[in-house]
N, CA and C atoms of all chains as a GROMACS GRO file, in nm:
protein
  612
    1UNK      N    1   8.950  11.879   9.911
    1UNK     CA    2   8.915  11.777  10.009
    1UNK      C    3   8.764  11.760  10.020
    2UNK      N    4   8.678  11.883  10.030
    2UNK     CA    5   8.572  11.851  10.051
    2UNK      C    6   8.474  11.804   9.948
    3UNK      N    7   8.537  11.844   9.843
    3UNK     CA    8   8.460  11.795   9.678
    3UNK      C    9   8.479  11.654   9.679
    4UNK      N   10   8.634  11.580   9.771
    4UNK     CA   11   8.664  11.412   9.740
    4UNK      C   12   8.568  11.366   9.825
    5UNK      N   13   8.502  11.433   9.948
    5UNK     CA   14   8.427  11.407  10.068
    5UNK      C   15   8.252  11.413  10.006
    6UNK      N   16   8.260  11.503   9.859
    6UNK     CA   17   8.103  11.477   9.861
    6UNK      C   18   8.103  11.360   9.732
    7UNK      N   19   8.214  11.348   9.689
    7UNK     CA   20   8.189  11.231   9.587
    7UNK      C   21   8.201  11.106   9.647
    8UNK      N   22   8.278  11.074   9.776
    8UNK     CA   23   8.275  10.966   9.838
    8UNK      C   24   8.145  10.910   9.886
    9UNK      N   25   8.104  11.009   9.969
    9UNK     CA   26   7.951  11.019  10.003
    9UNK      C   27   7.882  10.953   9.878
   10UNK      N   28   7.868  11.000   9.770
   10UNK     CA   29   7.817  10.939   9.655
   10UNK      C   30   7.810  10.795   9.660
   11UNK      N   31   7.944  10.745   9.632
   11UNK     CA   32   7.972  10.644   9.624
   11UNK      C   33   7.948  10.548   9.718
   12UNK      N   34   7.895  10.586   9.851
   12UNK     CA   35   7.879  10.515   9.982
   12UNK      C   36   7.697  10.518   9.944
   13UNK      N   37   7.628  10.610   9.924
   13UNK     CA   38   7.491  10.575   9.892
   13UNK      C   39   7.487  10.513   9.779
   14UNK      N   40   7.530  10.472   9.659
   14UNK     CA   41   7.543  10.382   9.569
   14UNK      C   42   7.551  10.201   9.561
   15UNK      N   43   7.705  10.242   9.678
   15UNK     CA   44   7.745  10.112   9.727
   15UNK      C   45   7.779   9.998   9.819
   16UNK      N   46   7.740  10.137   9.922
   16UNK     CA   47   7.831  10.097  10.068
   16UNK      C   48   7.665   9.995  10.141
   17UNK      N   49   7.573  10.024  10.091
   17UNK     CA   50   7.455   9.930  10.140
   17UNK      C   51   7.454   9.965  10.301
   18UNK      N   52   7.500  10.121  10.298
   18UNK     CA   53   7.456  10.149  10.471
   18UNK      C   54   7.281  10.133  10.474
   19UNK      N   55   7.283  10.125  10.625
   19UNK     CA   56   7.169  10.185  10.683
   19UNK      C   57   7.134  10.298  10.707
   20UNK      N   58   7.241  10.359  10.706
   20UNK     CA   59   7.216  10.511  10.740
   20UNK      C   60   7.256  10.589  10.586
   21UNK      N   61   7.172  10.754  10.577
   21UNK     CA   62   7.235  10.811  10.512
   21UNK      C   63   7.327  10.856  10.486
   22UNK      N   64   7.394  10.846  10.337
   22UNK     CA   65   7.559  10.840  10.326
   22UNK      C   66   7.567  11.003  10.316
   23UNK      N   67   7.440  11.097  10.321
   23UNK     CA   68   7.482  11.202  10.278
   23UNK      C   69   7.503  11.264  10.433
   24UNK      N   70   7.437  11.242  10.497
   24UNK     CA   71   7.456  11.282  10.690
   24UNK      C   72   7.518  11.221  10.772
   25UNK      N   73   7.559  11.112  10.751
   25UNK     CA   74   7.685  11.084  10.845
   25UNK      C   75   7.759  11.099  10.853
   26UNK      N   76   7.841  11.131  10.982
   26UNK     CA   77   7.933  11.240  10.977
   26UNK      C   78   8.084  11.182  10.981
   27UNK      N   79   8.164  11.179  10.970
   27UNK     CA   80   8.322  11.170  10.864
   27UNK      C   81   8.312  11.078  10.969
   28UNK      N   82   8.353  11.098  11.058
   28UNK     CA   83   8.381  11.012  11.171
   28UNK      C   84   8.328  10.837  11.180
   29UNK      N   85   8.190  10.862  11.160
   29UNK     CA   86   8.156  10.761  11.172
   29UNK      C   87   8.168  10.623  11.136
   30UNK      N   88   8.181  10.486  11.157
   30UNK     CA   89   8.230  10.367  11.181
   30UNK      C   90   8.139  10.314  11.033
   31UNK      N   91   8.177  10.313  10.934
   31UNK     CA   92   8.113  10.244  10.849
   31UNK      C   93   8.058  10.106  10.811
   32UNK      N   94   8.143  10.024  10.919
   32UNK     CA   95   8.077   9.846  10.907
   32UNK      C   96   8.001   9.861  11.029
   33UNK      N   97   7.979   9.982  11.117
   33UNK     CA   98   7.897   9.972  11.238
   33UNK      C   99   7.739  10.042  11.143
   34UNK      N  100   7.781  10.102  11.026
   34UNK     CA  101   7.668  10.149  10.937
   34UNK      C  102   7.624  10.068  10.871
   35UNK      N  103   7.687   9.933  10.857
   35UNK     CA  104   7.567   9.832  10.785
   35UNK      C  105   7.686   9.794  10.670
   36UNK      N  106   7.793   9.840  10.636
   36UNK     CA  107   7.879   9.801  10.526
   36UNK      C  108   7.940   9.661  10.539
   37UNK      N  109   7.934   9.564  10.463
   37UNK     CA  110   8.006   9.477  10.464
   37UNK      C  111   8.137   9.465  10.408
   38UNK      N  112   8.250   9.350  10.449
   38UNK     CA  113   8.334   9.324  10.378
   38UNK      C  114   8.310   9.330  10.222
   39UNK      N  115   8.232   9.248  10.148
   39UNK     CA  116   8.180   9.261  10.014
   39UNK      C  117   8.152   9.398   9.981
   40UNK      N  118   8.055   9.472  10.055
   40UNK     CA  119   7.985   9.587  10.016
   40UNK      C  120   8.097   9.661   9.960
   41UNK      N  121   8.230   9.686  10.094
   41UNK     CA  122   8.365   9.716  10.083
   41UNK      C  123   8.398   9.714   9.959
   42UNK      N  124   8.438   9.627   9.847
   42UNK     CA  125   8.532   9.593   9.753
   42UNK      C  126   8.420   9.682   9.654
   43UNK      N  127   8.301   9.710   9.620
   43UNK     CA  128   8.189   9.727   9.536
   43UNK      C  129   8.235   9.886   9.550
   44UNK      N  130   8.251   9.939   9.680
   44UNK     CA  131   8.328  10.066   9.687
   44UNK      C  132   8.434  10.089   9.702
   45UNK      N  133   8.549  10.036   9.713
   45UNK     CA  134   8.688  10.067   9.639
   45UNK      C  135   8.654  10.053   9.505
   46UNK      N  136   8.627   9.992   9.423
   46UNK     CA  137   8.571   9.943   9.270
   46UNK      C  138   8.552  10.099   9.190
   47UNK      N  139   8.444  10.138   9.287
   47UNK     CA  140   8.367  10.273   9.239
   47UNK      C  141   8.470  10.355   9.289
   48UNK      N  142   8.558  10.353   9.384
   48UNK     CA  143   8.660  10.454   9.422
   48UNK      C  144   8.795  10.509   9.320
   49UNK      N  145   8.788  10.353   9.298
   49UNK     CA  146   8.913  10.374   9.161
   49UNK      C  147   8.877  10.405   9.031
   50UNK      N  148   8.739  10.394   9.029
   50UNK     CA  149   8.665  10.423   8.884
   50UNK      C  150   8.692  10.596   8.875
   51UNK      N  151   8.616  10.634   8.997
   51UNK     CA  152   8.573  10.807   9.024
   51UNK      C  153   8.725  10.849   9.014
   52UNK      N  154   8.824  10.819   9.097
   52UNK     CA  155   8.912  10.900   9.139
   52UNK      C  156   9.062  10.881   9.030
   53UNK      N  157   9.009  10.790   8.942
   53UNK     CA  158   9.122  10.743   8.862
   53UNK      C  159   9.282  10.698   8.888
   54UNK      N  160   9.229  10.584   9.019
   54UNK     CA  161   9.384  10.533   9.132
   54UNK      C  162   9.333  10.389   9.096
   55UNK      N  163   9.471  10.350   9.201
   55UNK     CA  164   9.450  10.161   9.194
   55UNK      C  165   9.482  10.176   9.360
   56UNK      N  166   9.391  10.098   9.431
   56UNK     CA  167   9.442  10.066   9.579
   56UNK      C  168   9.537   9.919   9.544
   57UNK      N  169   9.644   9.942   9.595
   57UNK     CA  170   9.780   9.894   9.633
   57UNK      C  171   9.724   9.769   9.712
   58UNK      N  172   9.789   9.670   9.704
   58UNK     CA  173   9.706   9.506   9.824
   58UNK      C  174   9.723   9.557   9.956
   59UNK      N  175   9.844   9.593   9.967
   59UNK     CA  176   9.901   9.688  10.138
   59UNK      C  177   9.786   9.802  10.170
   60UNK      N  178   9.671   9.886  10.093
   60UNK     CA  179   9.580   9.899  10.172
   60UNK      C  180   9.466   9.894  10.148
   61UNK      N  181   9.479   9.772  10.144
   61UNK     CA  182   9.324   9.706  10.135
   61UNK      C  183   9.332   9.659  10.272
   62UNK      N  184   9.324   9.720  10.397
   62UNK     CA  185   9.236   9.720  10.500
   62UNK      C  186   9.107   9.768  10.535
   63UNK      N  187   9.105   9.693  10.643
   63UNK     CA  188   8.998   9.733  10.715
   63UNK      C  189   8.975   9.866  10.736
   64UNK      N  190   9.122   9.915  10.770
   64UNK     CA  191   9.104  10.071  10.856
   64UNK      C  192   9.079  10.138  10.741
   65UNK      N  193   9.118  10.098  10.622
   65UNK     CA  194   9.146  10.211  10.492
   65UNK      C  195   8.961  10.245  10.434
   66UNK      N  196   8.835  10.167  10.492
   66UNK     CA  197   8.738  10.176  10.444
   66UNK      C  198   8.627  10.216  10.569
   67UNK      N  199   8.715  10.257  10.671
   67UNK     CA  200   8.590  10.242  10.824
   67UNK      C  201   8.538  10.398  10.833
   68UNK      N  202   8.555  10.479  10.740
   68UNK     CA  203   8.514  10.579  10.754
   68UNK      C  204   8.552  10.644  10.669
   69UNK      N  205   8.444  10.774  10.663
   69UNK     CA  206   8.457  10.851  10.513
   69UNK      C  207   8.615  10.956  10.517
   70UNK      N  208   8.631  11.002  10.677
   70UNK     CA  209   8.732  11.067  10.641
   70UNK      C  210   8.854  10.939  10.633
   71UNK      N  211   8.869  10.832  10.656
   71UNK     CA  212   8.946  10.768  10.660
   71UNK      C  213   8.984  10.721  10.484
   72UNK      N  214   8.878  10.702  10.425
   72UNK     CA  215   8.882  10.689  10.273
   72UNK      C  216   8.920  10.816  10.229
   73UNK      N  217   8.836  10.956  10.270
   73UNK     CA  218   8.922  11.055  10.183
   73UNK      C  219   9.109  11.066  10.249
   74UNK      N  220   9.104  11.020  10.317
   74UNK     CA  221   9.272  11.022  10.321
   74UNK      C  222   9.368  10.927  10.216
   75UNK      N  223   9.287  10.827  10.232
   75UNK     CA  224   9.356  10.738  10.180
   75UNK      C  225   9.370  10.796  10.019
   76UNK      N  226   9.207  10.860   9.962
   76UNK     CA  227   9.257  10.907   9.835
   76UNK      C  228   9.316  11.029   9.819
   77UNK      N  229   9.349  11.095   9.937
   77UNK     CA  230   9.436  11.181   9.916
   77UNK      C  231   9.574  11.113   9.896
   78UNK      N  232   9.616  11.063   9.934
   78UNK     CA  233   9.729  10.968   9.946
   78UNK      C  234   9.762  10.909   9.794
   79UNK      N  235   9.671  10.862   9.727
   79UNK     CA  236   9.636  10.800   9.668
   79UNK      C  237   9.678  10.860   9.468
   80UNK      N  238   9.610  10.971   9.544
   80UNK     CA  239   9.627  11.106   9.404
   80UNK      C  240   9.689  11.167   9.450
   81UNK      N  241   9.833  11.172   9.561
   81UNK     CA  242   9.930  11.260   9.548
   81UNK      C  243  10.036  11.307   9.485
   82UNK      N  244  10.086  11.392   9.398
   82UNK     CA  245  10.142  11.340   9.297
   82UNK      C  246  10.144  11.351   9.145
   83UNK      N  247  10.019  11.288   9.155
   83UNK     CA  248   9.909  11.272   9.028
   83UNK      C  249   9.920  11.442   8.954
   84UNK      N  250   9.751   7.683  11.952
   84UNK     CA  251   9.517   7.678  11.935
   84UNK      C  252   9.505   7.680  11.819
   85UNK      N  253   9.426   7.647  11.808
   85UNK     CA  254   9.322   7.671  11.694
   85UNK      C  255   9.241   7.769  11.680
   86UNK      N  256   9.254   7.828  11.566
   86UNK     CA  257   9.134   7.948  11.505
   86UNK      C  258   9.036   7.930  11.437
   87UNK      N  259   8.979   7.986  11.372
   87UNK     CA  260   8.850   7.958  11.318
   87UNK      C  261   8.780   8.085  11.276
   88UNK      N  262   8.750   8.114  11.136
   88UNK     CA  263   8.693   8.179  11.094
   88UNK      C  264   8.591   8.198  10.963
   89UNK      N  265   8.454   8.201  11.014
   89UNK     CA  266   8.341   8.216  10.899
   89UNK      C  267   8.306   8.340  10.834
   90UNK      N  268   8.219   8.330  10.708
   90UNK     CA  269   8.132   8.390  10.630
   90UNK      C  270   8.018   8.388  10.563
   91UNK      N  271   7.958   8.480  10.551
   91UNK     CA  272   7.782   8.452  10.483
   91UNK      C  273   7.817   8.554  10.372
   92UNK      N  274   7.777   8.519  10.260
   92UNK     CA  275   7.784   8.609  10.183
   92UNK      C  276   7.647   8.629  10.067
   93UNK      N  277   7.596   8.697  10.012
   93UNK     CA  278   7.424   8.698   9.935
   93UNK      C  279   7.508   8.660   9.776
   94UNK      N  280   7.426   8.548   9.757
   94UNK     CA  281   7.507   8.516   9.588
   94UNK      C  282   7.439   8.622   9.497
   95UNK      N  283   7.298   8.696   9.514
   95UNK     CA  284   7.268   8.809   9.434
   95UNK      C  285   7.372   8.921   9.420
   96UNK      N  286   7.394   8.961   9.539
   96UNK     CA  287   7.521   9.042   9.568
   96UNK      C  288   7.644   9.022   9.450
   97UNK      N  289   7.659   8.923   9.478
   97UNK     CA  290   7.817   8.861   9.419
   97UNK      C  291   7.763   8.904   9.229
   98UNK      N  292   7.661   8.842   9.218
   98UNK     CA  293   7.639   8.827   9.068
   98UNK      C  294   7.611   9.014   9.024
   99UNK      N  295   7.522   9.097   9.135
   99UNK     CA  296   7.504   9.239   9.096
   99UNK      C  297   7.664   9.273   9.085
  100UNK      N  298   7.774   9.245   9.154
  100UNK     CA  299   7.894   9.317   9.176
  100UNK      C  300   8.013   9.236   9.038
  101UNK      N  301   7.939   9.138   8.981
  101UNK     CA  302   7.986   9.072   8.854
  101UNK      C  303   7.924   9.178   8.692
  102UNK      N  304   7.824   9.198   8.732
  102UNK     CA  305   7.703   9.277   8.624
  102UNK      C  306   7.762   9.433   8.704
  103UNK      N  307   7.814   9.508   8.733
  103UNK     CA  308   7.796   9.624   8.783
  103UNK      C  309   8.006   9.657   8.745
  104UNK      N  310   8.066   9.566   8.769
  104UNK     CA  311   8.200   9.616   8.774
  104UNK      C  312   8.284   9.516   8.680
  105UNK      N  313   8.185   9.370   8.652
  105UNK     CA  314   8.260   9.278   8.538
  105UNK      C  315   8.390   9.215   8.553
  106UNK      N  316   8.477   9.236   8.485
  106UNK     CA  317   8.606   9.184   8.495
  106UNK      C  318   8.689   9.255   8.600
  107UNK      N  319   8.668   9.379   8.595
  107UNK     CA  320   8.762   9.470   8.731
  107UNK      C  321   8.717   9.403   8.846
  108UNK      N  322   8.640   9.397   8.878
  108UNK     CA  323   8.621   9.289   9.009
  108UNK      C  324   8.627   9.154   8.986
  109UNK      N  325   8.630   9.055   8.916
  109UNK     CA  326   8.648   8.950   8.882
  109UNK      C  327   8.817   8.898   8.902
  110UNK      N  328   8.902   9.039   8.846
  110UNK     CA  329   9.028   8.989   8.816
  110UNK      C  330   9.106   8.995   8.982
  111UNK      N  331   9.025   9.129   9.000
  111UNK     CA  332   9.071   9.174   9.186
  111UNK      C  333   9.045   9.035   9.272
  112UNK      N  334   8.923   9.042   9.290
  112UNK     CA  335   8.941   8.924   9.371
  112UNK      C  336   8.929   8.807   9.403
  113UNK      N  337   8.918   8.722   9.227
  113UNK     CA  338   8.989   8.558   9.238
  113UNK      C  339   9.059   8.554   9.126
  114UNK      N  340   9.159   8.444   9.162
  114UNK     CA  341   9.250   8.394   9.085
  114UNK      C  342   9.225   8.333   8.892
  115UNK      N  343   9.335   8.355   8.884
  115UNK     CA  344   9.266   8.250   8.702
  115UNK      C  345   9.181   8.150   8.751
  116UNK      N  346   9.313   8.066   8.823
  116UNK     CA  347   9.203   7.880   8.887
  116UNK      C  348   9.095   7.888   8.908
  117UNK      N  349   9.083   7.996   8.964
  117UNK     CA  350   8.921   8.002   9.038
  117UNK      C  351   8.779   8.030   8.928
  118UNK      N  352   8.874   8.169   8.841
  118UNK     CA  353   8.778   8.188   8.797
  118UNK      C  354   8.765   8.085   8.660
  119UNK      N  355   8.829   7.988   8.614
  119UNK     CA  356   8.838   7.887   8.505
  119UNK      C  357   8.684   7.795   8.593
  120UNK      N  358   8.691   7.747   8.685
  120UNK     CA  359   8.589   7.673   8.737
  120UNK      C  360   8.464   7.735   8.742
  121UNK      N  361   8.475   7.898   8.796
  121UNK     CA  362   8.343   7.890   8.912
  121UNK      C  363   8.348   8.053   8.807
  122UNK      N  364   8.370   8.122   8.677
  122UNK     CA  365   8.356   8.238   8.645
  122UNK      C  366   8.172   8.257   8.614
  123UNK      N  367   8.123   8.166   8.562
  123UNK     CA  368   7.958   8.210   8.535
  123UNK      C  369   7.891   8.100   8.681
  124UNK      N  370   7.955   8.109   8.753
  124UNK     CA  371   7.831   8.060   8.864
  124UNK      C  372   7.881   8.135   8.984
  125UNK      N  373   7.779   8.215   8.970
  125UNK     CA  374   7.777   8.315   9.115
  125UNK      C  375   7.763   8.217   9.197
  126UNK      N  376   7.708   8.151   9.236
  126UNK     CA  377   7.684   8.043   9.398
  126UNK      C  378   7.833   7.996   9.420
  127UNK      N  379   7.903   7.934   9.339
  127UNK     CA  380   8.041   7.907   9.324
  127UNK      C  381   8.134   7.997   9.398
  128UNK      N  382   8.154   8.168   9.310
  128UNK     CA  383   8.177   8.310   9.303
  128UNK      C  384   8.178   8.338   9.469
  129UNK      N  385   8.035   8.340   9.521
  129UNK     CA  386   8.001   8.351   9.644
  129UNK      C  387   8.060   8.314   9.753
  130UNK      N  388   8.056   8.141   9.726
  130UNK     CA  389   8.089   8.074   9.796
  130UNK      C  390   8.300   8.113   9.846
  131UNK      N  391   8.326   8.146   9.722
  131UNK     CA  392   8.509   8.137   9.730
  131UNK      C  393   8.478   8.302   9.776
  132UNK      N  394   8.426   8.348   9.743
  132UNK     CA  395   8.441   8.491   9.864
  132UNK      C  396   8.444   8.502   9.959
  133UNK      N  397   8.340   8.369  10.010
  133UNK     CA  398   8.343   8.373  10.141
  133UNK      C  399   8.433   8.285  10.208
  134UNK      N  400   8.492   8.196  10.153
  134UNK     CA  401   8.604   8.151  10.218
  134UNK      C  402   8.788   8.267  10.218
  135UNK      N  403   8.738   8.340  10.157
  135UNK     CA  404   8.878   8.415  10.142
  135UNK      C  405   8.832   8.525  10.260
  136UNK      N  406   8.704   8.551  10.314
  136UNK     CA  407   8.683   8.630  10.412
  136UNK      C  408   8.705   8.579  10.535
  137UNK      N  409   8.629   8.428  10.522
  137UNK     CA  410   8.659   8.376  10.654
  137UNK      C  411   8.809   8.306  10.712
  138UNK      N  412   8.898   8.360  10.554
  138UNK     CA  413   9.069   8.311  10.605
  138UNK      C  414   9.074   8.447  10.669
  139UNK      N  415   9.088   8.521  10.606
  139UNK     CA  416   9.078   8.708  10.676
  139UNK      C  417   9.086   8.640  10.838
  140UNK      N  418   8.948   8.661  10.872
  140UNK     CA  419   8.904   8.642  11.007
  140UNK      C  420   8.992   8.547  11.071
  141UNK      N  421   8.985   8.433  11.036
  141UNK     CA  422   9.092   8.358  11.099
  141UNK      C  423   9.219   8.334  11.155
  142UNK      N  424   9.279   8.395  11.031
  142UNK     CA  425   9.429   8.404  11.070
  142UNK      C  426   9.465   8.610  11.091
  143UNK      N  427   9.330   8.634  11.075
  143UNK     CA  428   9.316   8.794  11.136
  143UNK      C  429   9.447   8.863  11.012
  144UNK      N  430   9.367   8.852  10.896
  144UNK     CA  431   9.467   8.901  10.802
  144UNK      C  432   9.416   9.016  10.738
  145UNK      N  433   9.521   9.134  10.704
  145UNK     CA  434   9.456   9.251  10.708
  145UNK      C  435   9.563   9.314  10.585
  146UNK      N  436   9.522   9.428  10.468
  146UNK     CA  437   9.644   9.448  10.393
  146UNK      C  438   9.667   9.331  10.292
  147UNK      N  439   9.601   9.251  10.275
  147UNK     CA  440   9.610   9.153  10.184
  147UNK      C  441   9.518   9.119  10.064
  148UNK      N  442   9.556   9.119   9.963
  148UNK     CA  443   9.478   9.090   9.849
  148UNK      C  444   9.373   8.980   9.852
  149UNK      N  445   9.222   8.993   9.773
  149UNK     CA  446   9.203   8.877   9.783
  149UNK      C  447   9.232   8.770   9.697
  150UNK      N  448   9.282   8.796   9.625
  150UNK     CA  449   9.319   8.678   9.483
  150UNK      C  450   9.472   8.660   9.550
  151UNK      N  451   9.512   8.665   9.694
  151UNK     CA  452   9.616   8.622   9.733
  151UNK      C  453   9.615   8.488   9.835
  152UNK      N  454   9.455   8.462   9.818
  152UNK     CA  455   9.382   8.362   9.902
  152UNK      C  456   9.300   8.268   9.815
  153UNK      N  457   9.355   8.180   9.784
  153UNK     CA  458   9.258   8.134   9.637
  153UNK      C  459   9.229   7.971   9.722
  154UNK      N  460   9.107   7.976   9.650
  154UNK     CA  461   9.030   7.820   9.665
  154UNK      C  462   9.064   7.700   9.540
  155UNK      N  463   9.125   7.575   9.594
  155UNK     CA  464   9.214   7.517   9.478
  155UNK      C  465   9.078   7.402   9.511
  156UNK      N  466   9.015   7.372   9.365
  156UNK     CA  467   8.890   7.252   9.395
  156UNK      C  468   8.994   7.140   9.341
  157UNK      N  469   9.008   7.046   9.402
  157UNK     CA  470   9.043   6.898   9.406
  157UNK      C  471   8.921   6.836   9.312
  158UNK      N  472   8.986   6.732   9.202
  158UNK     CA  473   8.961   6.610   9.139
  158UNK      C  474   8.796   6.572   9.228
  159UNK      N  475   8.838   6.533   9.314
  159UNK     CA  476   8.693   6.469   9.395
  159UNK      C  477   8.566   6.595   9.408
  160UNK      N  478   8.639   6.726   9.413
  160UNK     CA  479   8.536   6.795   9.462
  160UNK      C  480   8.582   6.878   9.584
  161UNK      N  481   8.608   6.866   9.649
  161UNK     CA  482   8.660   6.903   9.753
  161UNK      C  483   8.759   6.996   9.736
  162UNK      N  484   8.731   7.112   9.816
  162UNK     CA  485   8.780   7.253   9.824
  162UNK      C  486   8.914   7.243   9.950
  163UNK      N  487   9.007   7.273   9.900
  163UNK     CA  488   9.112   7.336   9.999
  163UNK      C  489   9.186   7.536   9.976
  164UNK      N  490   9.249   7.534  10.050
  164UNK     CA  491   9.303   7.700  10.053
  164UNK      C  492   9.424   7.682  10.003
  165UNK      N  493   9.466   7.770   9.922
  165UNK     CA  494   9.603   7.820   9.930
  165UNK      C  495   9.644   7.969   9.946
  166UNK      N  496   9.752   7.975   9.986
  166UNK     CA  497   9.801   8.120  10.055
  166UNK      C  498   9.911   8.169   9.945
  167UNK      N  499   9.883   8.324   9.882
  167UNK     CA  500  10.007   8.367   9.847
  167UNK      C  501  10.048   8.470   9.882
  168UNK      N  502  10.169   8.497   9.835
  168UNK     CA  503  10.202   8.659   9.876
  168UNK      C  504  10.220   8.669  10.008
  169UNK      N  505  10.166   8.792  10.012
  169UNK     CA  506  10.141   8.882  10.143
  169UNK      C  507  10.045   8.833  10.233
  170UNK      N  508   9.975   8.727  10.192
  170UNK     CA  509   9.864   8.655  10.308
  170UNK      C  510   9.971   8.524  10.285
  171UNK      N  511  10.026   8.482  10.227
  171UNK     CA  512  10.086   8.347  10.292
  171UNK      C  513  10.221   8.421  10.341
  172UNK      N  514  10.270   8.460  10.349
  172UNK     CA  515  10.371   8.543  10.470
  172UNK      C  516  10.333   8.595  10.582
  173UNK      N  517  10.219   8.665  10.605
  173UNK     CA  518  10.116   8.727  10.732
  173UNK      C  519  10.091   8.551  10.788
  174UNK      N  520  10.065   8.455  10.767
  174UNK     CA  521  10.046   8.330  10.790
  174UNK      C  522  10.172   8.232  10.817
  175UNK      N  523  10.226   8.270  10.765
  175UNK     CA  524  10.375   8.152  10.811
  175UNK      C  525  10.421   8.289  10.950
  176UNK      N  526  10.377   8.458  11.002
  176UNK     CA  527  10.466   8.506  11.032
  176UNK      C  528  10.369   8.439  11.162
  177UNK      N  529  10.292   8.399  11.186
  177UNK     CA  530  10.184   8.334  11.296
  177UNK      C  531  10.206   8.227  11.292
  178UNK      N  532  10.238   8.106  11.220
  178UNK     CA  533  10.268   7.975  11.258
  178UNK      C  534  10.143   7.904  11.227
  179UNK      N  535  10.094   7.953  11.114
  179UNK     CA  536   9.949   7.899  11.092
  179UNK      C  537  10.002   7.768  10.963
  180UNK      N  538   9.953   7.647  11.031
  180UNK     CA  539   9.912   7.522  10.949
  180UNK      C  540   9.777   7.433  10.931
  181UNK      N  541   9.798   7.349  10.842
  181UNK     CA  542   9.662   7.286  10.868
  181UNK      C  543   9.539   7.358  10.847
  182UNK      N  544   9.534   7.419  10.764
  182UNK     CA  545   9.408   7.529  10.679
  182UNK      C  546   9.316   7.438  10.634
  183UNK      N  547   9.227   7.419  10.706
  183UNK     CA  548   9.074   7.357  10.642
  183UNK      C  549   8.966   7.429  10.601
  184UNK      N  550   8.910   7.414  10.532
  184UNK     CA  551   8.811   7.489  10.479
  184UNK      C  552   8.691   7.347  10.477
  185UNK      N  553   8.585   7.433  10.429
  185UNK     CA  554   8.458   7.382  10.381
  185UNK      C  555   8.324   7.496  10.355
  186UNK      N  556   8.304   7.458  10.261
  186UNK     CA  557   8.205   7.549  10.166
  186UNK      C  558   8.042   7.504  10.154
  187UNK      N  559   7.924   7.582  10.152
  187UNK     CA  560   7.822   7.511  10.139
  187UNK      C  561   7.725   7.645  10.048
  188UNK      N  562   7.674   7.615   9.951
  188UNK     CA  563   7.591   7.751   9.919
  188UNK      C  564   7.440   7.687   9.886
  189UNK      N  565   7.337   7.731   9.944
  189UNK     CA  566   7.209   7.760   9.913
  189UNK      C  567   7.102   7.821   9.864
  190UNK      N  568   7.014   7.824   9.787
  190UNK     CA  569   6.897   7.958   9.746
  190UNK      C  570   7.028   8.074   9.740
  191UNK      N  571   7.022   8.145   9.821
  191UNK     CA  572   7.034   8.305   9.832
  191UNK      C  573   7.192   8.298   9.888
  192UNK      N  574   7.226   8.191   9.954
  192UNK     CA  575   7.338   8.246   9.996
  192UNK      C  576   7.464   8.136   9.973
  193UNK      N  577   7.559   8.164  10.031
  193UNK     CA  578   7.639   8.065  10.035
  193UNK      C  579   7.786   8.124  10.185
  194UNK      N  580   7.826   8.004  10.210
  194UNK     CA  581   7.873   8.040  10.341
  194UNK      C  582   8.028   7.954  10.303
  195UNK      N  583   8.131   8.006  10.421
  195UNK     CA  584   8.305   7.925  10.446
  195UNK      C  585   8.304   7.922  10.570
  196UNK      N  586   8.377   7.772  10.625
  196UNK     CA  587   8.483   7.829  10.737
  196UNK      C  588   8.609   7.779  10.705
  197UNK      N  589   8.647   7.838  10.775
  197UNK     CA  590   8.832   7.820  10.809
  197UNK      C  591   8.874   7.785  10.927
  198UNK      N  592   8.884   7.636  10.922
  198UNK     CA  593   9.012   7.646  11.095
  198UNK      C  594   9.140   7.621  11.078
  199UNK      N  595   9.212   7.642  11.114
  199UNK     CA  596   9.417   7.637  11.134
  199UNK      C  597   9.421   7.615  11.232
  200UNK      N  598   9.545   7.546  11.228
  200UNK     CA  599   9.644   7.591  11.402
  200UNK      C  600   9.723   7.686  11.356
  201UNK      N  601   9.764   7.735  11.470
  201UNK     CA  602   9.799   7.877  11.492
  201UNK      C  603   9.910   7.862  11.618
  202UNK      N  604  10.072   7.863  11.586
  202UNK     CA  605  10.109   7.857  11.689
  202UNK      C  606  10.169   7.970  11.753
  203UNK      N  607  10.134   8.116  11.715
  203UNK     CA  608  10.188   8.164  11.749
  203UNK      C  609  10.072   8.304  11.764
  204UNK      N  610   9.939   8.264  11.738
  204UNK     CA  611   9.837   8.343  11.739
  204UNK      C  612   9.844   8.409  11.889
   0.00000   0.00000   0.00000
């Protein structure tokens, strides 16, 4: 979990076009309240399915599935279960 | 009532996320139609992103693909919406008709809105 939590991080300073650092903000935090846009969004699922070797499903491509880092590492837990 | 929902989107953006991910993002989120018209003009690109965001907002659609929201350009020019899938079902399950759009892109950016009625919003 925490290795999917520092590669996400990665991928959020790469792509997510926060304002804040992707390496110190903490799981919790609200990621379109960090500066992420809808667009920014898709640029990191993109890089999510690249890194983690998944396809996000149309059913969760929400909102909720990208508002936060622990909320994304769930989803790729979810994601690579299985696998 | 009526709803209503906009977008701003940076056409640099659109074209870095064309040059950075290529066809995997291209195929994700527009249609063949779309991309037969508007595939080498980011301002175009931009512009239909941002109308598939500002249907999002509008009819408050969530869980839905975006190449399930495609921009159909009319003979004259003129841009309308169509709904498939899972966003035109999230939309008939609201009572949403009468989908207008209109598109405008400039320099750096390009912008959508969307109004419907909504009878069940």
């Amino acid at each position: 979990m925490s290795e999917n939590v520092g590669k996400i991080r990665s991928i959020l300073k790469e792509h997510g076009r926060l304002t804040k650092d992707a390496e110190s903000l903490e799981e919790s935090a609200d990621l379109y309240q960090a500066g992420m846009t809808s667009h920014a969004s898709v640029n990191v699922m993109l890089a999510l399915e690249g890194e983690f070797d998944v396809e996000f499903p149309d059913s969760m491509l929400k909102r909720s599935s990208f508002e936060s880092i622990s909320a994304i590492s769930s989803v790729i837990t979810e994601l690579t279960a299985g696998k | 009532m009526m709803v209503v929902g906009i977008d701003l989107v940076s056409i640099a953006r659109i074209a870095e996320s064309v040059a950075t991910f290529g066809d995997k993002f291209l195929a994700r989120v527009f249609t063949a139609g779309e991309l037969a018209y508007a595939r080498a003009k980011p301002d175009s690109l931009a512009a239909r992103f941002a109308a598939k965001e500002a249907t999002k907002k509008a009819l408050q659609l969530d869980g839905v693909g975006w190449n399930e929201i495609e921009v159909v350009r009319r003979p004259s020019g003129a841009c309308e919406l169509q709904l498939h899938g899972a966003a035109r079902a999230a939309a008939d399950a609201i009572g949403a008709t009468d989908l207008a759009l209109s598109l405008s892109h400039e320099d750096n950016y390009a912008t959508a809105i969307v109004v419907a009625r909504c009878e069940k919003a």
